[in-house]
C-alpha positions in Angstrom: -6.8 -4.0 20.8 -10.5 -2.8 20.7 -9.4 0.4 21.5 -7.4 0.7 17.7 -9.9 -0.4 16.5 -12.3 2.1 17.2 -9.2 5.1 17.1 -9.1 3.7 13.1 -13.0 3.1 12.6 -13.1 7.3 14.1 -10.0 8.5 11.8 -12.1 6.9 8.8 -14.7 9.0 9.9 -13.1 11.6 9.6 -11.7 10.9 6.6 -14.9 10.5 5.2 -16.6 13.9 6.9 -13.7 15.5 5.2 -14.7 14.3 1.7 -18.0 15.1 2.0 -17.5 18.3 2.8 -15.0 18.9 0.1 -17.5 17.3 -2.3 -19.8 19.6 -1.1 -17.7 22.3 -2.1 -16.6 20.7 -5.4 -20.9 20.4 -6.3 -21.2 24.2 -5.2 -18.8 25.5 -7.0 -19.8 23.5 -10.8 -23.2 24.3 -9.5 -22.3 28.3 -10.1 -19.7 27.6 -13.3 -22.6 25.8 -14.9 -25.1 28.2 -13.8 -27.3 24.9 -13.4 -28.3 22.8 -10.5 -25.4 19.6 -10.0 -26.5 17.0 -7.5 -24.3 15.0 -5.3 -24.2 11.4 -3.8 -22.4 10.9 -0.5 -19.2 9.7 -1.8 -17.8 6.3 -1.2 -14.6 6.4 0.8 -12.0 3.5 1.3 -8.3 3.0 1.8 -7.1 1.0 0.1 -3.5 -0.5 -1.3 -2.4 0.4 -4.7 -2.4 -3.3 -6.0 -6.1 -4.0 -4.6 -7.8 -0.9 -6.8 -8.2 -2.7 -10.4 -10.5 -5.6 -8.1 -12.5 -3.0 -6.3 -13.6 -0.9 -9.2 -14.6 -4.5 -11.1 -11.4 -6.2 -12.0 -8.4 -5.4 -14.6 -10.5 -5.8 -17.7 -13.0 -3.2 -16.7 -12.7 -0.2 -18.2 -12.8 3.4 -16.0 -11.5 6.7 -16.4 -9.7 7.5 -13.2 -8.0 11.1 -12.5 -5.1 10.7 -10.1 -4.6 13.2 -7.3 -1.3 13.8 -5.1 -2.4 15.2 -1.5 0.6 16.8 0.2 0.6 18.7 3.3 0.1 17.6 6.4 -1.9 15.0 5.4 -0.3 13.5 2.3 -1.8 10.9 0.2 -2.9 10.1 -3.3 -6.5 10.2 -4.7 -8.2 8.6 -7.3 -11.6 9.8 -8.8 -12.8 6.9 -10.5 -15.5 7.5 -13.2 -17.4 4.7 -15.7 -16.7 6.0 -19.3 -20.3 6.5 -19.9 -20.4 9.2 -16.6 -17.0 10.8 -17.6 -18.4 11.6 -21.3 -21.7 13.1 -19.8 -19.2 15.3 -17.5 -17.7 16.4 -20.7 -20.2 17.4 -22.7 -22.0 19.4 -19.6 -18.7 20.6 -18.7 -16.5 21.4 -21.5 -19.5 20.9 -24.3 -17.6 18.0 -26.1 -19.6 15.7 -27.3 -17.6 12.1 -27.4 -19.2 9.9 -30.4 -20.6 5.9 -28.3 -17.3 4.3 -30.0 -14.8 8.0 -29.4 -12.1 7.3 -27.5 -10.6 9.0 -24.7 -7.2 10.7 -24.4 -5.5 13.5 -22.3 
């Protein structure tokens, strides 16, 4: 049994390796459509059933802004990047130069 555990400890790992990197990426490339320096934290990695992600981002009253993302391929999964309102409107108004008012609301 040890040995699955350590084959699924590895394979998160990886998993995480792999986001980093992408990350990585992700910061590199705003970093030169910005033409300004974007810093990254490592991010936070963790698998996790559908039903359990309302709890781990602080519970169903807790309001985020969360993009979904299908993975297909030969690794298929789903995504979420998960966001706290007050990060997703600084991302706006760096990104897309919308300023969103304290009490603006957020839509597609």
């Amino acid at each position: 049994m040890e040995v699955f555990k350590h084959f699924k400890e590895f394979k998160m790992d990886v998993l995480k390796e792999v986001g980093n990197i992408g990350a990585g990426n992700a910061a590199t490339a705003l970093s030169r459509l910005l033409d300004k320096p974007v810093d990254m934290a490592v991010p936070k990695v963790q698998l996790l059933p559908f039903e359990e992600i309302a709890d781990r981002v602080g519970g169903a009253e807790r309001i985020v802004i969360a993009i979904f993302l299908r993975v297909e391929g030969d690794a298929p999964g789903n995504l979420f990047f998960i966001l706290s309102p007050e990060a997703a409107k600084s991302l706006l108004k760096r990104l897309a130069g919308m300023q969103v008012d304290q009490d603006g609301m957020f839509d597609e």
